[in-house]
N, C-alpha and C positions, 0 to 999 in steps of 0.2 A: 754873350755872344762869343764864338771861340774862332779866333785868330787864323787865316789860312796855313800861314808862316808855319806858327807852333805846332798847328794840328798836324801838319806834314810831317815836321821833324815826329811829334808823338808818337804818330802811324808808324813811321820806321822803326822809332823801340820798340813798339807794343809787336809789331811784326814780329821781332827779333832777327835772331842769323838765319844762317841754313838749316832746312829741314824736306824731308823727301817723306810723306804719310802718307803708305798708299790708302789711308781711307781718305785723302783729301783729294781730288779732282784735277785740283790746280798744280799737284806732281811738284816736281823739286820748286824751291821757294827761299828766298833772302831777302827780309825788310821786306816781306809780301809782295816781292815783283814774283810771278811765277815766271815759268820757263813759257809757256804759250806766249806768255807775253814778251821777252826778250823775244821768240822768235818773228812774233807780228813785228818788231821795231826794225830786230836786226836782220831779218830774212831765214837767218839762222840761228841756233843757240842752243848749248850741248849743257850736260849739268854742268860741267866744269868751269861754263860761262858763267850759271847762275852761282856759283861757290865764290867765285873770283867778282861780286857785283860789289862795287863800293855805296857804303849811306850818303856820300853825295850823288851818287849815279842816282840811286831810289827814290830822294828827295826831286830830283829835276823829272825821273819817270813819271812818279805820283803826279807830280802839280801842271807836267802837260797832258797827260792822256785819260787824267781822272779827276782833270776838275777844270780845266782852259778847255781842251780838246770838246770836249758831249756840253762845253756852254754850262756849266754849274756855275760858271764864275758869272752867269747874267740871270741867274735866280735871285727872289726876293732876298739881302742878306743874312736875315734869320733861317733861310731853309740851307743854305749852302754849305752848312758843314754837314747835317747828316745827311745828305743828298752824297756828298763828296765822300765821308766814312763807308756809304753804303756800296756808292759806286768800285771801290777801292775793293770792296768784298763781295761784289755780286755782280759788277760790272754793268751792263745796258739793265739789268731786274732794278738797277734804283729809278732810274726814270720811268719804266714799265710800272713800279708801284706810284711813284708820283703820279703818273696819267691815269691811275685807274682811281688813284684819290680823288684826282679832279674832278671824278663822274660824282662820286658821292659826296659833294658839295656843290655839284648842279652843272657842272662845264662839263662837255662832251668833248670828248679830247682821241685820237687816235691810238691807240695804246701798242706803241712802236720802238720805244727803248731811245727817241733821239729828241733832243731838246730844235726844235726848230721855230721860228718865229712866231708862230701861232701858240704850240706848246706855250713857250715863257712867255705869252701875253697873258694866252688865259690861268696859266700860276699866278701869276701877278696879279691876276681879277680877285681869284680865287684867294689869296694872300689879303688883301686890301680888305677883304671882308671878314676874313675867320682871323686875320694875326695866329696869336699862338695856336691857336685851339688846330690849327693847321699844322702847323709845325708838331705839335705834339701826335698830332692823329698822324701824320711821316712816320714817328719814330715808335707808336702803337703798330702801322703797319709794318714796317719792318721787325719789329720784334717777332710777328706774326708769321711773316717768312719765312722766319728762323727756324717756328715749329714746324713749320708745314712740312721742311724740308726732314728735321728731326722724324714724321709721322711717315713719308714716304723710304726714309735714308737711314737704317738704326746703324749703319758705323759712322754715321753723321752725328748722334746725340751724344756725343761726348763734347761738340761743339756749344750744346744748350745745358746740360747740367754735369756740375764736378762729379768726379767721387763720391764723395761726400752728400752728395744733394742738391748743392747750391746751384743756383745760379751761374751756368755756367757761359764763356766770353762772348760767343754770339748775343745772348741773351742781355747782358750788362754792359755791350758797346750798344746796344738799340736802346737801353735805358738810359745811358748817358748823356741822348740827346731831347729825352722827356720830364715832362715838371715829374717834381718828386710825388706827385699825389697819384700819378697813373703807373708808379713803378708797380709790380707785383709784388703783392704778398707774401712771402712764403709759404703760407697756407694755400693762399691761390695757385703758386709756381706750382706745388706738389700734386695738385689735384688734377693740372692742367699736361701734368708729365707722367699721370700717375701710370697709364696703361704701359707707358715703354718699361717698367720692369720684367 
């Protein structure tokens, strides 16, 4: 099980410093706070705010507005960190995927982006019966995601395979939070990415 504390501080390395790709959506960026999001907090926020964000400012961002704030922190404890990793990278899409999970495990759920009372009851059901196999089928969906977005977004697929081939970060933060049996192949990966060449 991975730690809220540590996983925060992680996010903010794996983040990194600043960066401005306009194939990325999210526009300028430090320790993955984007600038949309300084501006939701602060009312306003210029890049030179985002340049100037300190990793404890990102640390205190991350753990109110992407994991207290949307109620991750009152999910089963096994789902809460890749609930929280996803939320940090897709924002309301991780609980959107969670509630459409919950259909296919038999709980009919609103599929709304917001964790509200009903929501974290029926996770909880849903949880109490599948354990991991739940937890892993999160972090299959989200992998899932990943491509769909790669299938719609080709200056997005540098987000799902390196250079190289591999596996790229998208793809290997959603496996991070899957048993090692449902990781992909590489044979599978390549097959599954084949057409984006």
């Amino acid at each position: 099980m991975h730690d809220i504390e540590e996983m925060t501080a992680e996010i903010v390395r794996r983040e990194g410093g600043f960066v401005n790709d306009p194939d990325d959506p999210g526009g300028a960026t430090k320790y993955g706070v984007t600038i949309h999001t300084l501006r939701a907090l602060r009312g306003r926020a210029t890049v030179d705010d985002v340049k100037a964000l300190t990793e404890a400012e990102a640390v205190e961002i991350f753990k109110g507005q992407y994991f207290e704030r949307p109620k991750i922190n009152q999910l089963p404890a096994p789902l809460q960190a890749s609930v929280y990793d996803m939320q940090v990278n897709a924002g309301a899409n991780a609980i959107k995927i969670l509630q459409r999970l919950a259909a296919d495990f038999g709980v009919k759920l609103a599929v709304d982006g917001v964790l509200g009372p009903k929501s974290i009851a029926a996770i909880e059901r849903v949880y109490s019966k599948a354990g991991a196999r739940f937890v892993d089928a999160y972090g299959i969906a989200r992998r899932n995601y990943y491509f769909r977005i790669g299938d719609r977004r080709p200056a997005s697929r540098k987000y799902c395979v390196t250079r190289r081939g591999g596996k790229g970060g998208w793809i290997t933060r959603a496996e991070e939070f899957i048993s090692a049996r449902y990781h992909m192949s590489q044979t599978d990966f390549d097959g599954r990415v084949a057409t984006w060449v």
